[in-house]
C-alpha positions as CSV (number, residue, x, y, z in Angstrom):
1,X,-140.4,-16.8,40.4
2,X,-139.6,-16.2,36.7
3,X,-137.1,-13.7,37.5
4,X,-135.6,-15.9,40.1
5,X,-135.2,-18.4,37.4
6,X,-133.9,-16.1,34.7
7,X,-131.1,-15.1,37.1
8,X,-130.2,-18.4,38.0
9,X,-130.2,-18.7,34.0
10,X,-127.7,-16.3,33.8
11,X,-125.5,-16.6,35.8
12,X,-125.2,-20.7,34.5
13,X,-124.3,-18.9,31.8
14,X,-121.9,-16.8,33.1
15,X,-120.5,-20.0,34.5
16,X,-120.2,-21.5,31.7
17,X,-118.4,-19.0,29.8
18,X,-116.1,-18.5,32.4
19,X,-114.9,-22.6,32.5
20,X,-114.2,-22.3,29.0
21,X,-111.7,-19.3,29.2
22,X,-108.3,-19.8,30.6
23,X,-105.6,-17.9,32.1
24,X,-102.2,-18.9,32.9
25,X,-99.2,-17.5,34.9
26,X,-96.0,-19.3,33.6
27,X,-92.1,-18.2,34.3
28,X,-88.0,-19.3,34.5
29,X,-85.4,-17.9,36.9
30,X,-82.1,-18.7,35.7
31,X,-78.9,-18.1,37.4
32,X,-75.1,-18.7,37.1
33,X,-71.7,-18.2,36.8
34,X,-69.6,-17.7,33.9
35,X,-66.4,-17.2,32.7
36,X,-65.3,-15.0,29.5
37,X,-61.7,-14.7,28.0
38,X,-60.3,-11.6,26.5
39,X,-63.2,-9.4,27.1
40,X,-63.6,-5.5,25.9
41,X,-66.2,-3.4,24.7
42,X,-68.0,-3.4,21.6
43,X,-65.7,-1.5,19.1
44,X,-63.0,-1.7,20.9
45,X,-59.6,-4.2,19.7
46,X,-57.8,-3.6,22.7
47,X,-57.2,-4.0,26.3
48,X,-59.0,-7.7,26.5
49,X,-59.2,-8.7,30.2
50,X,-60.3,-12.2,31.5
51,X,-63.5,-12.1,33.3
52,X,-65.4,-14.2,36.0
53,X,-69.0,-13.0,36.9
54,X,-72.3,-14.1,37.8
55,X,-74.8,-14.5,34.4
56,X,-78.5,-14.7,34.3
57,X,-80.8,-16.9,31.6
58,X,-78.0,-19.0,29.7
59,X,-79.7,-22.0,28.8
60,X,-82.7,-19.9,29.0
61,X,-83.9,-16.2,29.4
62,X,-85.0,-15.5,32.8
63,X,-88.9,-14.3,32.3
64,X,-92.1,-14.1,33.5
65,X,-95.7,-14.1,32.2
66,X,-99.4,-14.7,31.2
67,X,-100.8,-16.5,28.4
68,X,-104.3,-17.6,28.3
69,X,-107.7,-18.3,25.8
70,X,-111.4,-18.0,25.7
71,X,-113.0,-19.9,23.6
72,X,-115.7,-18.7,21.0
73,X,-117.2,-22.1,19.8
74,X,-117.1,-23.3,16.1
75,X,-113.1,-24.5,17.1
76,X,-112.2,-20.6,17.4
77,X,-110.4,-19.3,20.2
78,X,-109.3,-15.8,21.5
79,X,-105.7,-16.0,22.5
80,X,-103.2,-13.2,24.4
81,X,-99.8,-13.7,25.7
82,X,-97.7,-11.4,27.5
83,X,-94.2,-11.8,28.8
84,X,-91.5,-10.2,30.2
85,X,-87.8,-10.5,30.4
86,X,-86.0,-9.8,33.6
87,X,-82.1,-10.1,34.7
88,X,-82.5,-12.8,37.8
89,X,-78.5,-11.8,39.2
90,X,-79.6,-8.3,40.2
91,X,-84.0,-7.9,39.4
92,X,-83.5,-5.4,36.2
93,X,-85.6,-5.4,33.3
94,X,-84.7,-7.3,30.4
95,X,-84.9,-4.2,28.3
96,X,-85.4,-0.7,30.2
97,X,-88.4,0.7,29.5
98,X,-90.2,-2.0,27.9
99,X,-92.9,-4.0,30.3
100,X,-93.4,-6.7,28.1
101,X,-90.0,-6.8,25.8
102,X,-90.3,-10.6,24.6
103,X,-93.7,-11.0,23.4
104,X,-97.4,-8.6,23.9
105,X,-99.8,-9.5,21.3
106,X,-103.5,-10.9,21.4
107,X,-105.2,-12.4,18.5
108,X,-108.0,-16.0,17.0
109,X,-107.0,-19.1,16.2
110,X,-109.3,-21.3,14.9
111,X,-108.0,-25.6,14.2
112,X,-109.5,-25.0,10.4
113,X,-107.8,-21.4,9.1
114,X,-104.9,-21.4,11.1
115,X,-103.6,-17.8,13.4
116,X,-103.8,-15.0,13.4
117,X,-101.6,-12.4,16.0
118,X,-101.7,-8.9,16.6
119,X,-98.6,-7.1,18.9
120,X,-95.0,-7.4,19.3
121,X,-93.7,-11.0,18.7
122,X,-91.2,-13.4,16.9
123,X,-91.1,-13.6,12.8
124,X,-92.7,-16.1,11.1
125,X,-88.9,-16.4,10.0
126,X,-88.1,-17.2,13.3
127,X,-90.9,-19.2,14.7
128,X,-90.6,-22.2,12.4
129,X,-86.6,-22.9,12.1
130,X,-86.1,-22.6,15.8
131,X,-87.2,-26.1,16.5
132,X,-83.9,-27.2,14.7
133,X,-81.9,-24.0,15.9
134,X,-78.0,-24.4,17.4
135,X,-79.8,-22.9,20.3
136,X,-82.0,-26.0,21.6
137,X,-79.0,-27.6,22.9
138,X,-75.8,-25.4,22.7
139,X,-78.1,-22.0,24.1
140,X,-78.2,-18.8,22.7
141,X,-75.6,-17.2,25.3
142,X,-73.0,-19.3,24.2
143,X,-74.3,-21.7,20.9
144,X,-75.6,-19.2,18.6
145,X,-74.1,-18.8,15.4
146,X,-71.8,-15.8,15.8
147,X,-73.0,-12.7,17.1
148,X,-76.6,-14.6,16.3
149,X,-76.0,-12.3,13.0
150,X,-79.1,-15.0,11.4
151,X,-81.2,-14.3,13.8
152,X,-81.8,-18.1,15.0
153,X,-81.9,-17.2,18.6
154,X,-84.5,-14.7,20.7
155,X,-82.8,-11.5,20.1
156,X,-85.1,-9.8,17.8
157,X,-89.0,-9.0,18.7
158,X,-90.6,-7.0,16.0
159,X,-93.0,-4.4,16.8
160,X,-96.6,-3.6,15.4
161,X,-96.7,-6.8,14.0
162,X,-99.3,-9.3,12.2
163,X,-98.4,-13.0,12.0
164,X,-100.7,-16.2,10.3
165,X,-99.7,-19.3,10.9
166,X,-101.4,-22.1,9.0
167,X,-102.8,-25.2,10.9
168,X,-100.2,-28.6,10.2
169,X,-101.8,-30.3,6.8
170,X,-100.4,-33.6,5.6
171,X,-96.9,-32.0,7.9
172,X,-96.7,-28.7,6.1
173,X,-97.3,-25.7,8.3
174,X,-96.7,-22.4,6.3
175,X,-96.6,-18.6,8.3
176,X,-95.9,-15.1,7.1
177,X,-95.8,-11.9,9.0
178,X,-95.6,-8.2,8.4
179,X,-94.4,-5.8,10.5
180,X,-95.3,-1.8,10.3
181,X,-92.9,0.6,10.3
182,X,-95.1,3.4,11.5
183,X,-92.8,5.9,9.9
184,X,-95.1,8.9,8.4
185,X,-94.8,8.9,5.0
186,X,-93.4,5.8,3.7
187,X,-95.1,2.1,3.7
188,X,-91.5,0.4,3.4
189,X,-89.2,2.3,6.5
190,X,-89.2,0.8,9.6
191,X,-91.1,-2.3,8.5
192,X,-90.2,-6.1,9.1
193,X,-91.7,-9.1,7.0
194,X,-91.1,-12.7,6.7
195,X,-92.0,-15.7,5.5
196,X,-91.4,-19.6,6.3
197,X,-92.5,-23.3,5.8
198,X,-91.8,-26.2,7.4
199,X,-92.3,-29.6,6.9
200,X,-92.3,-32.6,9.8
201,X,-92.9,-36.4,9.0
202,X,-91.9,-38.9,11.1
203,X,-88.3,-38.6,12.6
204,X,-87.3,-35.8,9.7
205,X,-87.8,-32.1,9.5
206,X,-86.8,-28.9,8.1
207,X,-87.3,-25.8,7.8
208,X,-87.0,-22.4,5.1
209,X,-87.3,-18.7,5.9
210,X,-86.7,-15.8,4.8
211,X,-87.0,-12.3,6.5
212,X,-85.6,-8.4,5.7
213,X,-86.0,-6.0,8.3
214,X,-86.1,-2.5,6.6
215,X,-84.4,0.8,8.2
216,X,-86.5,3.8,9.4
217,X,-83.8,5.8,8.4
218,X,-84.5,5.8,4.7
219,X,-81.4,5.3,2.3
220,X,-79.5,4.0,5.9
221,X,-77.7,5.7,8.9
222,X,-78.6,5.3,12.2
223,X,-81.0,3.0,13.2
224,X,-84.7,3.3,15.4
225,X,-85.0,6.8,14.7
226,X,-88.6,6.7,16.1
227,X,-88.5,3.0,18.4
228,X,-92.2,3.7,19.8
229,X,-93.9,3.2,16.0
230,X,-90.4,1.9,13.8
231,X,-89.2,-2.0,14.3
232,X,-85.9,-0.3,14.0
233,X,-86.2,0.4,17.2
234,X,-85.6,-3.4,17.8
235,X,-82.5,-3.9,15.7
236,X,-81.5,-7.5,15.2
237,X,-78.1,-7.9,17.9
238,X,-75.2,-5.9,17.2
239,X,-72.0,-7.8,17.9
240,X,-68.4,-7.8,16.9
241,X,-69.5,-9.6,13.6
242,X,-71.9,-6.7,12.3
243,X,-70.4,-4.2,13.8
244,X,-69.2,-1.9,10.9
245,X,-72.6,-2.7,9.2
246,X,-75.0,-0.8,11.9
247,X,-75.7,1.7,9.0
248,X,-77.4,-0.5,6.6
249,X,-80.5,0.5,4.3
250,X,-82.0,-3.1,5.0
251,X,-80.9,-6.2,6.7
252,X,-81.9,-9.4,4.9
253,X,-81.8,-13.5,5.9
254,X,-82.6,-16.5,4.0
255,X,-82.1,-19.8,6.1
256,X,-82.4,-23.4,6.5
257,X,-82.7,-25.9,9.5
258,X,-83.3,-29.2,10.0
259,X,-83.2,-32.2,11.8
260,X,-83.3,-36.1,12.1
261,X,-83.7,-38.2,14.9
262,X,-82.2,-41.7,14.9
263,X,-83.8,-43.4,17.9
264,X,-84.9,-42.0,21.6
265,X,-81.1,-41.1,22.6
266,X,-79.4,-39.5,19.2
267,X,-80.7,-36.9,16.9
268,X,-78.6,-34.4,14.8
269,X,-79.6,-30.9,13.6
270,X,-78.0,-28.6,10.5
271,X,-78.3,-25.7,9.8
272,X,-77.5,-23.2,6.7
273,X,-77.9,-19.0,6.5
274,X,-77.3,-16.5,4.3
275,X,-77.5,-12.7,5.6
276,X,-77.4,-9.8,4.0
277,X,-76.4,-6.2,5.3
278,X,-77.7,-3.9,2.3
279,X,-75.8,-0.2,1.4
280,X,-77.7,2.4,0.8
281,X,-77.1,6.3,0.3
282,X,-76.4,7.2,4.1
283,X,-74.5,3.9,4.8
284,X,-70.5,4.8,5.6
285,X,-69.9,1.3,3.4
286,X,-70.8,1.6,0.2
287,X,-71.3,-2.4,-1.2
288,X,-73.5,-5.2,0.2
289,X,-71.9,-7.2,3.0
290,X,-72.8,-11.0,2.7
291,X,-72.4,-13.3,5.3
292,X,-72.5,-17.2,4.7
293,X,-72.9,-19.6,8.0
294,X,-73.5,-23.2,8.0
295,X,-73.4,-25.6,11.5
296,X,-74.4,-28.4,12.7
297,X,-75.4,-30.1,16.5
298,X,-75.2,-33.6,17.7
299,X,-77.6,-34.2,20.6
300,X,-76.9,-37.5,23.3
301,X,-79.2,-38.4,25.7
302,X,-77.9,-41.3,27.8
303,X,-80.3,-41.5,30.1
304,X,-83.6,-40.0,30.8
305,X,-82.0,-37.4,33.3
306,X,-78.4,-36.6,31.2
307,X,-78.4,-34.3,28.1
308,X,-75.1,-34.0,26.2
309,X,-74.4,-31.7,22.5
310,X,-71.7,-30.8,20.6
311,X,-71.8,-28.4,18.0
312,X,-69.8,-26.5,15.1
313,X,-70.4,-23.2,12.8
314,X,-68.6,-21.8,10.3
315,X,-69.2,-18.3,9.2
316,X,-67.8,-16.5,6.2
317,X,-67.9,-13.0,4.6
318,X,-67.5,-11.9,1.0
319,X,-64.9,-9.3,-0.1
320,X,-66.6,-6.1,0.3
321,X,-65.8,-2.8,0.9
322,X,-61.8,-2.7,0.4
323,X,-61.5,-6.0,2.2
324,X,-59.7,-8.3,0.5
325,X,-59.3,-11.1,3.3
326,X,-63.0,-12.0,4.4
327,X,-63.7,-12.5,7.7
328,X,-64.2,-15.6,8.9
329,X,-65.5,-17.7,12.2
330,X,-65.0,-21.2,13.7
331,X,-67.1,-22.1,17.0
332,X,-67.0,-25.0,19.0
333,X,-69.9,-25.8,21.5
334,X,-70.1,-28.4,24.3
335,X,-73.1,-28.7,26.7
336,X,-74.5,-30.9,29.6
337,X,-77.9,-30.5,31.4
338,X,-78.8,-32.8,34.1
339,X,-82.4,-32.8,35.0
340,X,-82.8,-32.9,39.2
341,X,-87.0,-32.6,38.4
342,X,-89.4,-31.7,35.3
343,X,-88.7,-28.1,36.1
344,X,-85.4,-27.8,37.5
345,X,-82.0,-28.8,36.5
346,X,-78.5,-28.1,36.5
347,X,-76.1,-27.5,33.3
348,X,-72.6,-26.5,32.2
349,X,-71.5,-24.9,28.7
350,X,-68.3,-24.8,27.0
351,X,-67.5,-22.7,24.1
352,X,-64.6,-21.9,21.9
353,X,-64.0,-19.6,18.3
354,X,-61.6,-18.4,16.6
355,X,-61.9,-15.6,14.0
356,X,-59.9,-15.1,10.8
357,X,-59.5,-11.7,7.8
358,X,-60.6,-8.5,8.0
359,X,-63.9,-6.5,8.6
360,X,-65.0,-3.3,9.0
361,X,-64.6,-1.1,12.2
362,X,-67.3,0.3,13.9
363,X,-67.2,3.1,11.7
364,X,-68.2,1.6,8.4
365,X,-65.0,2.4,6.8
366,X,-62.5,1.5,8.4
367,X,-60.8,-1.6,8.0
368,X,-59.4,-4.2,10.9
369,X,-59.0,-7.4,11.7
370,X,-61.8,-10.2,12.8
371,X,-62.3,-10.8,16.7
372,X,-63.8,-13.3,17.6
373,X,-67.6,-13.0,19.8
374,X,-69.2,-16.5,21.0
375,X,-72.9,-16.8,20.8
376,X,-75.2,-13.7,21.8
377,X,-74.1,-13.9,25.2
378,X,-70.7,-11.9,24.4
379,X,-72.3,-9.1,21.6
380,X,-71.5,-6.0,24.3
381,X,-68.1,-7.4,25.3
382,X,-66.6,-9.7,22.6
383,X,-63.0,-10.6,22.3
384,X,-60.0,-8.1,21.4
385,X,-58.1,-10.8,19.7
386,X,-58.8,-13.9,17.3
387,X,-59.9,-16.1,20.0
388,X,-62.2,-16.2,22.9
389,X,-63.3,-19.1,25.2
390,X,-66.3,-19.1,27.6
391,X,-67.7,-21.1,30.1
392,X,-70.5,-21.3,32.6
393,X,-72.9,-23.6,35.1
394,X,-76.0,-22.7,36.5
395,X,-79.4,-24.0,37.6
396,X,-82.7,-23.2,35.9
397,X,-86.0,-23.5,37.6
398,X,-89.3,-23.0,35.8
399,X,-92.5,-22.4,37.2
């Protein structure tokens, strides 16, 4: 009888542990079809073609993936997530070779102290300016600043990374996180680290971060020369804009974002970056290359259904390197969503820039004129002239 009753103990234990863990599958599939002016290959200033194709995860990366908890008691809870990024026009991989290439980490959070994260994952740099990002409303694929060359939108994961995040107090939430390099011998090569805060009250907020992602290559030269242990492996997008600085000894950013919302229906983001693409002994350029962006979004919502933005950057490069007309870049973003349901809806995007001066060719050393790249979306087939336009519609359905 007593060991009847011990079982039945434990496995109302067992019970009971299990209700308080938590698993949950979670996903988007979106699809459409865009059109792209003047496209060529990265590097190339030639032989620009018009293009019509179908596009996959515009206003948001097709993915799917697990998340879940278990709580420990004492307001402490094991956490995971694991997610994967997949092409929904043709059932690819978002990157080859990678299972989970958005996010794999597992760590506590606790609502006193705040979390901590162990895997690969987004920056603390990242994390808290992306609520006031061009990217909310204007997307990545076609509303990041140039290029995403500040790193305001997805592209970058880092690698063997630990991120804290502070719980909100009195609307300050503060994170840092540090990436390991994992190249033998040195602390610095390879390695990513950030830091941000960010401060909500009311209807206002903003944002400050900074981040430097350090090349396993020391001194410069090619990057990811180990991409299973360095963060190099996972260079920040390489577009028209950065081209000619692939090479660098250290990439660094230091932005702002904010936002305000004036009633249910109008709200209005800004943002501000500086980026910084440092020379060092084995770089082909030979001085810094700094690159100044500043934008801002207006958001309309109508009616409950109908989401409408309009956006603008401006992007600007010192005189560097033998260039003596800085490159420069105007984009112009329009978008509408149209909600058919809480998880599905339909949208269209509009986007236009034109680029001005000079910049270095893929080579580091060679200089040519600015071409213009909208967004992310265009980084392995931007323009071959000063202007490019895109457009696209699609549906998204999450799950």
């Amino acid at each position: 009888m007593k060991k009847a009753l011990a079982t039945s103990a434990l496995g109302l234990v067992a019970l009971g542990a299990h209700a308080q863990s938590s698993v949950t599958l979670y996903g988007i599939v979106d699809t459409g079809i865009g059109y792209q002016s003047s496209q060529t290959s990265l590097g190339s200033t030639s032989g620009g073609r018009s293009a019509v194709k179908m596009v996959n995860g515009i206003w948001a990366g097709s993915r799917f993936g697990l998340k879940g908890g278990e709580d420990l008691g004492g307001g402490t809870k094991a956490i995971f997530q694991l997610e994967e990024g997949f092409n929904s026009a043709t059932g690819a991989q978002g990157v080859s070779g990678l299972a989970f290439n958005r996010q794999a980490y597992v760590g506590v959070a606790n609502t006193t102290y705040g979390t901590l994260t162990a895997g690969r994952q987004y920056t603390s740099y990242y994390t808290l300016l992306s609520p006031y990002s061009p990217t909310t409303w204007l997307t990545g694929a076609y509303g990041a600043h140039p290029g995403d060359i500040d790193s305001l939108d997805t592209l970058y994961r880092a690698n063997n990374s630990l991120v804290y995040t502070s719980p909100n107090f009195y609307g300050f939430t503060a994170s840092g996180s540090y990436s390991l390099g994992g190249v033998a011998g040195s602390l610095n090569a390879g390695s990513t680290w950030s830091a941000a805060l960010q401060y909500i009250t009311g209807p206002f907020g903003i944002a400050v971060g900074f981040q430097r992602i350090n090349n396993s290559t020391p001194g410069g030269g090619a990057w990811g020369a180990d991409s299973t242990t360095s963060n190099a492996g996972a260079q920040a997008g390489v577009s028209g804009i950065n081209n000619g600085y692939q090479k660098s000894a250290a990439q660094q950013r230091v932005a702002v974002t904010g936002g305000y919302a004036f009633s249910s229906s109008w709200d209005v983001s800004f943002s501000y970056s500086n980026v910084q693409y440092v020379a060092g002994i084995n770089s082909p350029f030979h001085t810094t290359a700094i690159f100044n962006t500043g934008g801002a979004v207006l958001h309309y919502r109508p009616v409950t259904a109908l989401d409408l933005a309009a956006g603008y950057s401006y992007t600007r490069a010192t005189q560097a390197n033998g260039i003596t007309s800085s490159a420069r870049y105007q984009q112009f973003n329009l978008s509408q969503y149209y909600s058919l349901s809480k998880r599905t809806g339909l949208y269209a995007l509009e986007a236009y820039q034109r680029a001005g001066g000079q910049t270095l060719a893929t080579n580091g050393t060679s200089i040519i004129n600015a071409t213009a790249d909208i967004g992310d979306g265009q980084n392995s087939a931007p323009s071959s002239s000063r202007s490019q336009f895109a457009a696209g519609v699609g549906i998204i359905h999450k799950f």
